[in-house]
C-alpha positions in Angstrom: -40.4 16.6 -13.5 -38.8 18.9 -10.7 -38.2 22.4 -11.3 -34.3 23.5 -10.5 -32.8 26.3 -10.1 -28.7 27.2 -10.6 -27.5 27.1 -6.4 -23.7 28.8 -5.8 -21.2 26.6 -5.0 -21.0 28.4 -1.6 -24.5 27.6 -0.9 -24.5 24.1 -1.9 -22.2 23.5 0.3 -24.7 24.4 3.4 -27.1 23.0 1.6 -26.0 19.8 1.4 -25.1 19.7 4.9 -28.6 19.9 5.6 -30.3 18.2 2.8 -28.1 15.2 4.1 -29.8 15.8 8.0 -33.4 15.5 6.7 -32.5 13.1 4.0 -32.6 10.5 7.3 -36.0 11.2 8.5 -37.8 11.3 4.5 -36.3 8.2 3.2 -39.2 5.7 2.6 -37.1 3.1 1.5 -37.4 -0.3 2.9 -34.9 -1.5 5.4 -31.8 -3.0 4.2 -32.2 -6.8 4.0 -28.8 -8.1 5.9 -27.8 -11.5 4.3 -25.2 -14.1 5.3 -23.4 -17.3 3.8 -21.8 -19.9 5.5 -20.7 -23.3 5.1 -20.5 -24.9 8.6 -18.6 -27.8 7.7 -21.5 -30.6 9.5 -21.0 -28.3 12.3 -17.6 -29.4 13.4 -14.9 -26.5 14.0 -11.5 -26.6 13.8 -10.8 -27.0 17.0 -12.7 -30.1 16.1 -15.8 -29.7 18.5 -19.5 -29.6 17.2 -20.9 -26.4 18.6 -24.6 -25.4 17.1 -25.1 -23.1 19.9 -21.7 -21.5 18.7 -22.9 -20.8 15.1 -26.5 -19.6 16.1 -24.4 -17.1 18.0 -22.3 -16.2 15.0 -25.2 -15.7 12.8 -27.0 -13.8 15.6 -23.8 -11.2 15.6 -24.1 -10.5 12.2 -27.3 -9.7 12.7 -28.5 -11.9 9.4 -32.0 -11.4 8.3 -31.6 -14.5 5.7 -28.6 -17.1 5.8 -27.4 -19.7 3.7 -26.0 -22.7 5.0 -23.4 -25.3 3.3 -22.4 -28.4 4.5 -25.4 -29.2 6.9 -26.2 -32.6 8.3 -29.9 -34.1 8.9 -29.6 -36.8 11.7 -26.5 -38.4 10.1 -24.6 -40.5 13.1 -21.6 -38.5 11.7 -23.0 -35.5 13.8 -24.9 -37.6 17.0 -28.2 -37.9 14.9 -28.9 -34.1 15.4 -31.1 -32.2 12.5 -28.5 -29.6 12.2 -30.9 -26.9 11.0 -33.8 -27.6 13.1 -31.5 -26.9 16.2 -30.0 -23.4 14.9 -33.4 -22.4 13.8 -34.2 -22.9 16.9 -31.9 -20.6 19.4 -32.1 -18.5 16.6 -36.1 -18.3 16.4 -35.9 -18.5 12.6 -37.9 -20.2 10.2 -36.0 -22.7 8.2 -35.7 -24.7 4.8 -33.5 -28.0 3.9 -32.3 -29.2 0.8 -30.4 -33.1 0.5 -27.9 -33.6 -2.0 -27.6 -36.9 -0.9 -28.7 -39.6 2.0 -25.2 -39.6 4.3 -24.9 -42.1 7.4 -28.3 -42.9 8.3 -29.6 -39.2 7.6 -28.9 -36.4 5.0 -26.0 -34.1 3.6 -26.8 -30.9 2.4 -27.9 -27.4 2.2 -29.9 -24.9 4.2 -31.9 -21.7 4.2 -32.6 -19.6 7.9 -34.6 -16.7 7.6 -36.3 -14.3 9.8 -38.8 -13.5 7.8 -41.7 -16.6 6.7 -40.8 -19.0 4.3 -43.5 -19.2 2.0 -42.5 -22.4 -0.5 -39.0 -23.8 -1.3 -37.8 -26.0 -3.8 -34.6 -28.4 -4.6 -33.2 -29.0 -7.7 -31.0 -32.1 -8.5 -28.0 -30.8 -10.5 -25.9 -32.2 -13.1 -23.3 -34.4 -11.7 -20.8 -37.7 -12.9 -19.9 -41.2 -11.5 -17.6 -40.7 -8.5 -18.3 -37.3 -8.5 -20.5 -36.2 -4.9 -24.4 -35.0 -5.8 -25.2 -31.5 -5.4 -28.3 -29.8 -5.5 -29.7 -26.4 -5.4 -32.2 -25.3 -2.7 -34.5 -22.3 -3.5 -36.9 -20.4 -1.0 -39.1 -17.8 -1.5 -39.5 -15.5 1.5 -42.0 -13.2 2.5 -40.2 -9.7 3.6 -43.3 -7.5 5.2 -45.3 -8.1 2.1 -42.5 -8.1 -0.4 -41.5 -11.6 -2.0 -37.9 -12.4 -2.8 -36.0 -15.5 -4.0 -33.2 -16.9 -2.1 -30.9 -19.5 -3.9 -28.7 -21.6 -2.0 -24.8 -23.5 -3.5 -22.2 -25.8 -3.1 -20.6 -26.6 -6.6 -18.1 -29.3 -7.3 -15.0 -29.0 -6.5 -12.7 -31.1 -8.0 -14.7 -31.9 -11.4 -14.2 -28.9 -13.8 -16.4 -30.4 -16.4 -19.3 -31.1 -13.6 -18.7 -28.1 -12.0 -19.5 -25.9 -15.0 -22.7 -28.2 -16.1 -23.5 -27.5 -12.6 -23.6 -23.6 -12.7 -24.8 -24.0 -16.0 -28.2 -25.6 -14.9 -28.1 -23.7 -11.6 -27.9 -20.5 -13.3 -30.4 -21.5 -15.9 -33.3 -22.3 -12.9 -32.5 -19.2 -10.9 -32.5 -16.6 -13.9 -36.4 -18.0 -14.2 -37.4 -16.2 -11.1 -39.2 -12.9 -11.8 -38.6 -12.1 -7.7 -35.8 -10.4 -6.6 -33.4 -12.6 -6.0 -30.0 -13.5 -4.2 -28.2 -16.4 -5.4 -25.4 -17.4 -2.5 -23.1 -20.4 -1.1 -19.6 -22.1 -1.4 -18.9 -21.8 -5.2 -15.4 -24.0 -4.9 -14.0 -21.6 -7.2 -12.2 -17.8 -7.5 -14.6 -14.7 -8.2 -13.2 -14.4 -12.3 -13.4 -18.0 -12.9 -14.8 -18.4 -16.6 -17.1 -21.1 -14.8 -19.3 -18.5 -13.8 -20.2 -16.8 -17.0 -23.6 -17.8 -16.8 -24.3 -16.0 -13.7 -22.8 -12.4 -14.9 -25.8 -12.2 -17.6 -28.0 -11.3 -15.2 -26.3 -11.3 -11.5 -24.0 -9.2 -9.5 -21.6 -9.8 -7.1 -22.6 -8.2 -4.0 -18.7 -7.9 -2.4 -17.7 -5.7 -6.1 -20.6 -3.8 -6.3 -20.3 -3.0 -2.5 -16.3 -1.8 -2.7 -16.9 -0.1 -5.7 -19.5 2.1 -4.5 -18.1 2.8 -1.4 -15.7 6.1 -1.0 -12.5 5.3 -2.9 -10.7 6.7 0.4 -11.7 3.8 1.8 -10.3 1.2 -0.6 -7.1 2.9 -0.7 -6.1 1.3 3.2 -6.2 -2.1 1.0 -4.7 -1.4 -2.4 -5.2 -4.8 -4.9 -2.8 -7.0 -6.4 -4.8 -6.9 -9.5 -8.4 -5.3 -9.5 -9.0 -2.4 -6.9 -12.4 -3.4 -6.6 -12.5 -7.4 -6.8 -9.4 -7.1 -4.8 -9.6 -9.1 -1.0 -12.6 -10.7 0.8 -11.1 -14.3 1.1 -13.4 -16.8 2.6 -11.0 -20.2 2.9 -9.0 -21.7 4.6 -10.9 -19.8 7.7 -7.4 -19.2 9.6 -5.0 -18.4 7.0 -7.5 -17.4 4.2 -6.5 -17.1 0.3 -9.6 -17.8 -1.6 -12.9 -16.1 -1.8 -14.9 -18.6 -2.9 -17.4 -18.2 -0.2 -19.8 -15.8 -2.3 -23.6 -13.2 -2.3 -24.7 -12.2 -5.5 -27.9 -10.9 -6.8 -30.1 -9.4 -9.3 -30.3 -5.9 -10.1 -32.9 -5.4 -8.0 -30.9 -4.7 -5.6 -27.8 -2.7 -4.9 -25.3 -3.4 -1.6 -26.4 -0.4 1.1 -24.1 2.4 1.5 -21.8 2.2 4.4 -22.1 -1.6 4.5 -19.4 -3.3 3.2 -19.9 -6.9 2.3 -17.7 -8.3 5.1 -16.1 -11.9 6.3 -16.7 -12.9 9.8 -13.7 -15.3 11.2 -15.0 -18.2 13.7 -13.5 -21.8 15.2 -16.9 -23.0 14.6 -15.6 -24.2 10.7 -12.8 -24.5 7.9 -14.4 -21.3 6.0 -15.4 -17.8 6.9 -18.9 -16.4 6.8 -20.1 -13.4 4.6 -22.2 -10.6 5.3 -23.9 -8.7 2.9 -26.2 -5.8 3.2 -29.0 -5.0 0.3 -31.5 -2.7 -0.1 -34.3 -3.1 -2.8 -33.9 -0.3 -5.2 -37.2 2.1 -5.4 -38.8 3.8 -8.0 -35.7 6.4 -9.8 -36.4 9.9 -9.6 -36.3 11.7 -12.7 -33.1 13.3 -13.8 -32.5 16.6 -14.2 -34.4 19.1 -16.4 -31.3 20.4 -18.8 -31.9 22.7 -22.3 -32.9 21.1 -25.0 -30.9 22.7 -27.3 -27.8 24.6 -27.7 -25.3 26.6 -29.6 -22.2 25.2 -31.1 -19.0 24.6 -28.8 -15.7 25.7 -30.0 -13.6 24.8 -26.7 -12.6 21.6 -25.5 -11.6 21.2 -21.5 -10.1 18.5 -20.2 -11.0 18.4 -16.0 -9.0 16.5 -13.4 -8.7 18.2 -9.9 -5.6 16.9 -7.9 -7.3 14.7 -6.1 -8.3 13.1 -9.1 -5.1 12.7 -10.7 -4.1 11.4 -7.4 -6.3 8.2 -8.2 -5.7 7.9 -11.7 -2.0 7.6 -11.1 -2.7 4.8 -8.1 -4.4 2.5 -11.0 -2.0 3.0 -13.6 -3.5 5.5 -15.9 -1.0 8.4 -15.8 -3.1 11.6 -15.6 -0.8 13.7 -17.5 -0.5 11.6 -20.4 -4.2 10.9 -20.0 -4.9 14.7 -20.4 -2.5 14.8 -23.3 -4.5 11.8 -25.2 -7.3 13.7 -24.3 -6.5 17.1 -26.3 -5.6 15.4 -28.9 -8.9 13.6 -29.6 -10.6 17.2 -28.7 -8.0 19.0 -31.9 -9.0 15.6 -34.4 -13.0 16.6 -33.4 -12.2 20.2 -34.2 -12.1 21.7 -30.9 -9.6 24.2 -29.2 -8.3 22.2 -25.6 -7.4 23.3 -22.5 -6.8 21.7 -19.0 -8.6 22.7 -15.7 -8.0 21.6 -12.4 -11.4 23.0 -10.7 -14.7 23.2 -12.5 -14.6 26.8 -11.3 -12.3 27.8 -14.3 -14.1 26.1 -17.2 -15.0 28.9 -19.8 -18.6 29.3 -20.2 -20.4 27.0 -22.9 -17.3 24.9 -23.5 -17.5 21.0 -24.2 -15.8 19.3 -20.7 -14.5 15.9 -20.8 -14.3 14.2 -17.5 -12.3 11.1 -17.4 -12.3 8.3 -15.2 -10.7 9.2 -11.9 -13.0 10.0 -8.8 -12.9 12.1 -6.0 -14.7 15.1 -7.5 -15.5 17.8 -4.9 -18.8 18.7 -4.2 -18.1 22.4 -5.2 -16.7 21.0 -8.6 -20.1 19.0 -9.0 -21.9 22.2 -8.2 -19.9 24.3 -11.0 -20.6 21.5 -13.4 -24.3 21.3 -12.8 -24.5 25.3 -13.2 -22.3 24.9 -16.7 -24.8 22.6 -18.3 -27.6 24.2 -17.5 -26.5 26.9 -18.8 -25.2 25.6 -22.2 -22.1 24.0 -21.6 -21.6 20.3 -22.5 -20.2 17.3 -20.7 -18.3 13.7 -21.6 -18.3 11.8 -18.4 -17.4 8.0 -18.5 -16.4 5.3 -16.2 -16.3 5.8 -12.2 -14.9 9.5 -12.8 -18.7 10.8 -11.2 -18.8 8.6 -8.5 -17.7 10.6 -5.4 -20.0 13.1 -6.5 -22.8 10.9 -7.4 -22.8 10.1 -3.8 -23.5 13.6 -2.5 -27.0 15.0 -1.5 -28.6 16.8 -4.7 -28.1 20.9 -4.1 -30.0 21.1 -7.3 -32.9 19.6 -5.9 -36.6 21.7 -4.9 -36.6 19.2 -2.3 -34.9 16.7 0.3 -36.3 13.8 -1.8 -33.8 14.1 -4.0 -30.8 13.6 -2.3 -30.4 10.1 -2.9 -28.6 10.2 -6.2 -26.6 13.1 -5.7 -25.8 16.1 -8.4 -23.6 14.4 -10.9 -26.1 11.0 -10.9 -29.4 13.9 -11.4 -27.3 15.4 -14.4 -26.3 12.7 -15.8 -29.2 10.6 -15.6 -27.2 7.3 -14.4 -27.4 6.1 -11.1 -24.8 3.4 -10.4 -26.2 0.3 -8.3 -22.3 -1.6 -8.7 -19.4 -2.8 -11.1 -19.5 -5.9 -13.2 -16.2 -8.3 -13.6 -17.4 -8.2 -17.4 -16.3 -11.1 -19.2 -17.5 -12.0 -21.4 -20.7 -9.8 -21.2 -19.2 -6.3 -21.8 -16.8 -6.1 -24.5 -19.4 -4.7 -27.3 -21.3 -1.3 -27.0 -24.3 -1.5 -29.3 -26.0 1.5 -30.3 -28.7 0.9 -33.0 -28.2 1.4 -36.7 -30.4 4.4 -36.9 -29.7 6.4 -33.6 -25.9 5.6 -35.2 -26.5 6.9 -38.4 -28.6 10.2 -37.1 -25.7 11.2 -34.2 -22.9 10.0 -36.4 -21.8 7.3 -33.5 -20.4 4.3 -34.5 -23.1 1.0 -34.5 -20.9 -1.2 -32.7 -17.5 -1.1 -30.6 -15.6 -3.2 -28.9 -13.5 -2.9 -25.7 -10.6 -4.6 -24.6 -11.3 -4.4 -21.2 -14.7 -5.8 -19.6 -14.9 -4.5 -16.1 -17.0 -1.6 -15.5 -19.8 0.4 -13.8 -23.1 -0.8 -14.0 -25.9 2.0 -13.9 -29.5 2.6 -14.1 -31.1 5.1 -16.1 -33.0 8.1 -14.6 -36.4 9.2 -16.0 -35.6 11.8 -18.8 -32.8 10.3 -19.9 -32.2 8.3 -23.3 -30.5 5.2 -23.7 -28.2 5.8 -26.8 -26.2 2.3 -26.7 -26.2 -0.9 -24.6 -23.7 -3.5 -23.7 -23.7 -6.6 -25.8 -21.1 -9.8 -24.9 -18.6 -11.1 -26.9 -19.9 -11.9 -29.6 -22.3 -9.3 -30.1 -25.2 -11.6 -29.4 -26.3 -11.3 -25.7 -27.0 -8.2 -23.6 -24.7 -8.4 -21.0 -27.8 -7.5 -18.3 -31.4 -7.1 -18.0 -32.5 -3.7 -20.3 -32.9 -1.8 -17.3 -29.4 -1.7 -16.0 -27.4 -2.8 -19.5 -27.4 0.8 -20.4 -23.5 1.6 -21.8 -24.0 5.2 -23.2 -27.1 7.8 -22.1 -27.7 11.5 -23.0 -29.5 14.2 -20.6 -29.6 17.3 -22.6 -25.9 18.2 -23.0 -24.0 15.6 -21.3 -23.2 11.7 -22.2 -22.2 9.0 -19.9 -20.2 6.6 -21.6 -19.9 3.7 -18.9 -16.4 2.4 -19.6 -13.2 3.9 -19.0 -11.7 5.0 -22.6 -8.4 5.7 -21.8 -8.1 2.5 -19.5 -4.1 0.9 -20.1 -6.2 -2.1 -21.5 -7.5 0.1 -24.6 -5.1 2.6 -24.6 -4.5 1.8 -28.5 -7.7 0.6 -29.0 -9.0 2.4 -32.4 -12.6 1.5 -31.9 -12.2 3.4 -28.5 -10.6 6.3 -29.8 -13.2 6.4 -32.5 -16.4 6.4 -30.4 -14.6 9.2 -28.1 -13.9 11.4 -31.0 -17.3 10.9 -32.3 -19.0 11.9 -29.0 -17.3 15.0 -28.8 -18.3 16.0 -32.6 -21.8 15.3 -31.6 -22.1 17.4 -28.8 -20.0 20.2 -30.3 -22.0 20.6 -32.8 -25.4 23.0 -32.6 -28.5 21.9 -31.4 -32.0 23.9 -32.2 -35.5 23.2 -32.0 -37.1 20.9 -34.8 -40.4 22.8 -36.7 -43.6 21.2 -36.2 -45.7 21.5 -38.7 
């Protein structure tokens, strides 16, 4: 594990600034992988002309290292007998991949997969479907990235029959979760991004345009504030020139996590009825080990409740009113025995006090620098929800060297590194911690949260997994174990990955509970254990 030492806020500041320069030269990450979708409608635009040529072009804009095509025809005399794919493969130089649902007017209907790299096997699956109701199919290709293997999955559900539609995500979802490749699982899903029809696929899928908002700066989101959701918020794919719906979709496994400063985009074109989407991925490497913290500690008496301005500023913009979110806050902090206060900068938190920083981003990289320097030298820390994530994103002061900038100081501390956001339902609504860890840190086994939407991490080296996220019914995991973590300790702090004070559980009990308990446990004394 990396040796740290405490660095000013002054200097972090320069060091950043430079950790950030050579971070560009020592990365040894793979290259993002730029994916598209696109149903092409057999070609034909809506300026009703069939143009090929035209959507090679589009996909060679995008720059597209892998695309998914709906809607294709294979020598059907609707489209003058042309194999569709074979001639955008070719002005593209691409390898290709079809899949029929059906035989269609002397040829086939159906789906396609371009790729840049070689195609090493594909597959289609026949999926569920009803009389009168049109075939689909699902089209898998395994590509070969420079040595690296992946999984592409190509759809195009029903879209009038509910009933077939779900049996058909159901079964779809079923085949790809089999893959042990990283995967991407993409196409024209005839239906809205919360639509309970896709259930299946948020067990063990992302979506790329979520995760890819909601790890971008918050700054940015603001020029687009949601009806609804701030991060599922926009992105519609249909009708192309007056679009509503985003049913044109990229998700994937947790392998993967959308590449910083590349926002899953649409691309507008005559050459069909829908818009394309871009997405750009990058295969997550090996985590580097969280930070080093004391191992044990004495007793804190003072409770501080942190939001800089900036902070409050977004907290007020999603509903959650900072003041009375501060106010709920110090109340939980008297119930757990502590003394409370209120800071604005992490520069004025007394020494070895228990901070609690609540959702809300936009932390300053000074602030991060303060709280780094306060836990490691016996303070404590309640972090939950997005409330880390502009900091998470800065180069690591802390670090001995440029390697570690990736995750950025809060992420090192708190040993979490957040790859995206999950749309939840019905996979989050239960944190689990088991019986035993319960019992020994006086946590609560089981509790359940009103509202499902929320960060999903990975855990850091060093830290410890104290509860995971179950589904409704307390049955499931909500992800695979490696990124299904809901609450983890390094040292002194906890990461709770849900935002408590959220209008949704505002007056939830169970939420209040495991808050209240949290701060008891990490009040309280810590020493060494004898070894005999």
């Amino acid at each position: 594990m990396n040796e740290r030492k405490t660095v000013t806020a002054a200097l972090c500041a320069v060091l950043c600034l430079l950790l950030a320069v050579l971070a560009c030269g020592l990365s040894d990450a793979a290259a993002p992988l730029k994916v598209m979708t696109f149903n092409i409608h057999h070609g034909e635009g809506t300026d009703n002309r069939f143009d090929l040529p035209g959507i090679a072009a589009i996909i060679r804009e995008s720059g597209a290292d892998i695309v998914g095509l709906q809607e294709v025809d294979q020598r059907t005399t609707r489209s003058g007998r042309v194999d569709q794919l074979n001639v955008i493969a070719e002005h593209l130089g691409f390898y290709y991949a079809f899949g029929p649902h059906f035989p269609y007017m002397g040829g086939n209907y159906g789906l396609g997969v371009l790729s840049r790299y070689p195609i090493v096997t594909y597959r289609v699956y026949p999926l569920p479907t009803a009389p009168g109701v049109e075939a689909k199919s699902l089209l898998q290709a395994t590509v070969d990235i420079n040595g690296t293997l992946i999984d592409v999955f190509v759809i195009h559900f029903e879209v009038r029959n509910e009933a077939v539609r779900q049996a058909q995500a159901d079964e779809a979802s079923a085949i790809a979760a089999r893959s042990q490749l990283p995967a991407v699982f993409m196409g024209d899903f005839n239906a809205l991004p919360n639509s309970s029809f896709l259930h299946p696929l948020r067990y063990w899928m992302l979506d790329t345009y979520v995760s890819a908002r909601f790890l971008a700066q918050a700054a940015l989101m603001e020029k687009d504030p949601p009806e609804e959701s701030m991060y599922a918020a926009g992105g519609a794919t249909w009708p192309a020139e007056a679009p509503v719906n985003r049913a044109d979709m990229i998700w994937a496994t947790a392998h993967w996590k959308p590449a910083q400063g590349h926002p899953v985009r649409t691309m507008a074109s005559e050459r069909s009825d829908h818009m394309a989407v871009v997405a750009t991925l990058e295969l997550l490497p090996e985590p580097l080990p969280a930070a080093q913290l004391p191992t044990t500690w004495a007793a804190a008496t003072q409770g501080v409740v942190l939001i800089p301005p900036a902070a409050a500023t977004w907290l007020n913009s999603q509903g959650s009113d900072a003041a009375q979110v501060s106010a709920v806050l110090q109340t939980w902090m008297k119930e757990a025995g502590l003394t409370s206060s209120v800071a604005t900068s992490a520069k004025d938190i007394p020494s070895g006090s228990l901070v609690v920083l609540p959702g809300g981003r936009y932390l300053s990289m000074n602030d991060a620098a303060a709280l780094h320097a306060h836990v490691e030298a016996g303070g404590a820390l309640l972090v939950w929800g997005d409330a880390a994530m502009e900091a998470s994103a800065l180069p690591d002061c802390q670090a001995k060297d440029a390697t570690d900038y990736e995750y950025g100081l809060l992420s090192s501390l708190l040993g979490i590194e957040y790859i995206g956001w999950s749309i939840g339902y019905p996979t989050r609504a239960r944190l689990h911690v088991p019986q035993e860890l319960a019992t020994t840190l006086g946590l609560p086994a089981t509790t359940r949260f009103w509202k499902m939407d929320g960060p999903v991490v990975r855990v850091l080296p060093g830290a410890e997994v104290l509860g995971a996220w179950y589904n409704l019914r307390g049955d499931q995991p909500a992800h695979p174990e490696t990124v299904n973590a809901g609450l983890v300790q390094n040292g002194r702090t906890i990461y709770l990955g849900f935002d408590a004070l959220n209008l949704s559980d505002a007056d939830n009990p169970d939420a209040k509970n495991l808050v209240i308990r949290i701060l008891r446990y990490l009040a309280a004394a810590k020493e060494e254990v004898a070894v005999d």
